[in-house]
C-alpha positions as CSV (number, residue, x, y, z in Angstrom):
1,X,-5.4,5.8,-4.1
2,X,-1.8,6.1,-2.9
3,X,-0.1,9.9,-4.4
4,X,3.1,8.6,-6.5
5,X,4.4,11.1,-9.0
6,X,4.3,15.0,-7.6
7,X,4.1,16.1,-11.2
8,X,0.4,15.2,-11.7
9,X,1.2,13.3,-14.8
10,X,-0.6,10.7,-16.4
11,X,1.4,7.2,-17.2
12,X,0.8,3.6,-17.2
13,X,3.6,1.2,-16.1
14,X,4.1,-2.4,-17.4
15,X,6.1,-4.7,-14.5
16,X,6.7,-8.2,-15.7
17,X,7.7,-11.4,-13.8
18,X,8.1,-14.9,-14.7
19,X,7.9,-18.1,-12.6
20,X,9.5,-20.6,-15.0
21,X,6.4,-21.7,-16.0
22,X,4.0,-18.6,-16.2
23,X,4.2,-14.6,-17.1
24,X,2.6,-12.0,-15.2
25,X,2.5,-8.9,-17.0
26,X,1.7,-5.6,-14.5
27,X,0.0,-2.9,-15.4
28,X,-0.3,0.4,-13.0
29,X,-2.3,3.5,-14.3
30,X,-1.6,6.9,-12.9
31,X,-3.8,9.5,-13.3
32,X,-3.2,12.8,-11.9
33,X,-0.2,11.8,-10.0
34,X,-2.5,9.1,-7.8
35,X,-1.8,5.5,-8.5
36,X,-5.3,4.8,-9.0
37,X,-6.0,0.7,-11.0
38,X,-3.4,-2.5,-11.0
39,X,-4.1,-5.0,-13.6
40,X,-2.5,-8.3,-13.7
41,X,-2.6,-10.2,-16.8
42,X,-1.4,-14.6,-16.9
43,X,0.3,-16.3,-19.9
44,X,1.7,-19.2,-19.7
45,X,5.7,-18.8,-19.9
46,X,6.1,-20.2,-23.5
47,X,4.0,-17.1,-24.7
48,X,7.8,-15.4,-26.2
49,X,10.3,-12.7,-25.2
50,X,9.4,-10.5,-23.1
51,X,10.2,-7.4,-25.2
52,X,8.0,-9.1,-27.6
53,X,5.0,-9.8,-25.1
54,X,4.9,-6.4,-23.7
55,X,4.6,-4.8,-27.5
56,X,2.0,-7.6,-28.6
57,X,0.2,-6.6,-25.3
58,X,0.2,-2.8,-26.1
59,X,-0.6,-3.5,-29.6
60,X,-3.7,-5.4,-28.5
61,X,-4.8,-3.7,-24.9
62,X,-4.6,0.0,-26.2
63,X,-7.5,-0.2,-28.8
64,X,-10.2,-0.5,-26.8
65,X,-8.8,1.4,-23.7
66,X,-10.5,4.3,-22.1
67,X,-7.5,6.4,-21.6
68,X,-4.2,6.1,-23.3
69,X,-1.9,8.1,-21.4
70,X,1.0,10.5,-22.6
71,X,3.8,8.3,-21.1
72,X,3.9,4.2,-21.1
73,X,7.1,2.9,-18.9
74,X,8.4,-0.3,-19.8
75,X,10.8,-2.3,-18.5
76,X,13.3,-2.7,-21.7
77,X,13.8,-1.6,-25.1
78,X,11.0,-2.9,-27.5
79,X,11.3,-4.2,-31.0
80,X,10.0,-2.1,-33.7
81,X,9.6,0.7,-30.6
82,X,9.2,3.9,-33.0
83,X,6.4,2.2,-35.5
84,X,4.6,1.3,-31.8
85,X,5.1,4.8,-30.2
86,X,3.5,5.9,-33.8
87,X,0.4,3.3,-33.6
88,X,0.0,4.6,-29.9
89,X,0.1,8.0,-31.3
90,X,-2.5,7.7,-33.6
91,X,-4.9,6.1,-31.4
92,X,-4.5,8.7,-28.7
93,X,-4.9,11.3,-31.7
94,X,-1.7,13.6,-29.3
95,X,1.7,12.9,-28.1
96,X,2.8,9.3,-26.4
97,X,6.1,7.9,-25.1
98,X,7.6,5.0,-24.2
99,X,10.0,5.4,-21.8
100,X,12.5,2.9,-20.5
101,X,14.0,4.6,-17.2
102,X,17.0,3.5,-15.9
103,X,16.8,6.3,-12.8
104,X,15.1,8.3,-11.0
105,X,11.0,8.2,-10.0
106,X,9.9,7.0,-13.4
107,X,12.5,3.6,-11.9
108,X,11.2,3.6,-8.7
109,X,7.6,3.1,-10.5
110,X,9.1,0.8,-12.8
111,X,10.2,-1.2,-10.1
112,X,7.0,-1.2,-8.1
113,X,4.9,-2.6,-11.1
114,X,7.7,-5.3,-11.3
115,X,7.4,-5.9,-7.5
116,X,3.5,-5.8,-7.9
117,X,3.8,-8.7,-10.8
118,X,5.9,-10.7,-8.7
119,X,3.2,-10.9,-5.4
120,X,0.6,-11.1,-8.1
121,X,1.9,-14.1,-9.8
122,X,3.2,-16.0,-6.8
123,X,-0.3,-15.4,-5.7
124,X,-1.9,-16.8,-8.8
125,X,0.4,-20.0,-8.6
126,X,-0.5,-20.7,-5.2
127,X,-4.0,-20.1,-5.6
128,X,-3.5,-23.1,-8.8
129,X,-2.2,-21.7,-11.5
130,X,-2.1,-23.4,-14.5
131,X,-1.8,-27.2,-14.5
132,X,1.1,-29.1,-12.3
133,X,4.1,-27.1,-12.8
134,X,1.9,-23.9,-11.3
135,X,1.8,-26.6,-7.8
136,X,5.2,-27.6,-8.0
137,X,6.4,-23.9,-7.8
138,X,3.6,-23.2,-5.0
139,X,5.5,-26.2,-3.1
140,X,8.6,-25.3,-3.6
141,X,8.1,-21.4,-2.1
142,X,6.4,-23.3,0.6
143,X,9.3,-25.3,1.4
144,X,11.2,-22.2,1.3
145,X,8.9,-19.8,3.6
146,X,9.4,-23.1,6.1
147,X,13.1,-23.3,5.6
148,X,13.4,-26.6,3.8
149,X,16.0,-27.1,1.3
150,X,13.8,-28.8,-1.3
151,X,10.1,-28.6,-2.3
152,X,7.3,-30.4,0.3
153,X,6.1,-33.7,-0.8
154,X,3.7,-34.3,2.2
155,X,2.0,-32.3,4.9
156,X,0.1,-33.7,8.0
157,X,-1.8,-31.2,9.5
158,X,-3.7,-32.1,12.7
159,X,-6.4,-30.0,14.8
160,X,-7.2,-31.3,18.5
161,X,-10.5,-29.3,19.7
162,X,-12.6,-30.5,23.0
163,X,-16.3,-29.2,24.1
164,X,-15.5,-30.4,27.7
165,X,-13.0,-32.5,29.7
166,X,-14.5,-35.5,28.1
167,X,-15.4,-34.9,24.5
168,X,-11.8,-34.4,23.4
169,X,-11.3,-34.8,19.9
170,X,-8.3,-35.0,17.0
171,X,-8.4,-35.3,13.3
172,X,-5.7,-35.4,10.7
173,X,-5.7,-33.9,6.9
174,X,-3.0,-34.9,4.5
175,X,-1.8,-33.4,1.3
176,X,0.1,-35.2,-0.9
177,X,2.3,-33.6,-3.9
178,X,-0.1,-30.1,-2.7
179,X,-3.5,-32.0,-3.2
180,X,-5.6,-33.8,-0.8
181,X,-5.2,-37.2,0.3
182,X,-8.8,-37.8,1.4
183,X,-8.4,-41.5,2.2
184,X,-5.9,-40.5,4.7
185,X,-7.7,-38.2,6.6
186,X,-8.5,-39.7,10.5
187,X,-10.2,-38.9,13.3
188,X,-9.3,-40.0,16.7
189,X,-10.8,-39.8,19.8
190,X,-8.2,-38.1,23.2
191,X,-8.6,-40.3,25.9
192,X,-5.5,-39.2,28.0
193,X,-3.6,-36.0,28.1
């Protein structure tokens, strides 16, 4: 639990990132001034807008909450925003806000659920995604953490171990378009350094 707000207030704030082919919607919870859950929720990037994802998301997430908080920070102006700040309202049977900051803390936790859905979602795609365009983006920041100018098509990866000076050993793993290429996996025996 990680003290963010000095106020002691309670707030949820809703980060959102996109890939080109998949949305990551972030939500943080603070309670008491503590940072204190991170959610991530995946849809794929044809899903709409995303003023209109965030209020179908609050629309559908809030009802069966345990806590709605008094304030909900989101990242821009939603459609229909006073009839939602009303639902909200009535749910939480008291007050509830939503607030888009353009300053000031309430920004600075605005940008760290943004920041948090960007790690998140670069995460997800590289751990698969969904379907091939999830793999081609989990190349392409590949090729980019290794400094290549385009996305990797192929990677040899070779480990040489030894249990002695002469059981010296090699074998080779190949990934092709960031799958396996099992049939051209080798092994090789190290006869001479």
């Amino acid at each position: 639990q990680q003290a963010v707000s000095e106020d002691g207030d309670n707030q949820d704030i809703i980060g959102l990132a996109r890939n080109g082919s998949e949305i990551c919607l972030q939500k943080l919870e603070i309670r008491e001034g503590r940072l204190v859950s991170s959610v991530s929720f995946f849809f794929p990037e044809d899903a709409g807008e995303s003023a209109e994802l965030i209020a179908a998301f609050l629309t559908q997430y809030y009802p069966d909450a345990a806590e709605i908080p008094r304030e909900i920070i989101v990242p821009e102006e939603l459609p229909e925003a006073d009839e939602l700040a009303g639902y909200l309202r009535s749910l939480r049977q008291g007050a509830c806000q939503l607030i888009v900051p353009r300053r000031g803390d309430n920004r600075k936790l605005l940008n760290l659920a943004t920041e948090n859905a960007e790690q998140a979602l670069r995460r997800h795609t590289l751990l698969g995604g969904h379907g091939q365009t999830a793999l081609q983006e989990a190349m392409r920041l590949l090729g980019e953490a290794t400094g290549c100018q385009a996305a990797i098509h192929r990677i040899e990866a070779y480990d040489i171990s030894n249990t002695g000076k002469q059981d010296m050993a090699a074998s080779l793993v190949v990934f092709q378009e960031g799958k396996p290429a099992r049939q051209q996996y080798r092994q090789f025996k190290v006869r001479t350094l």
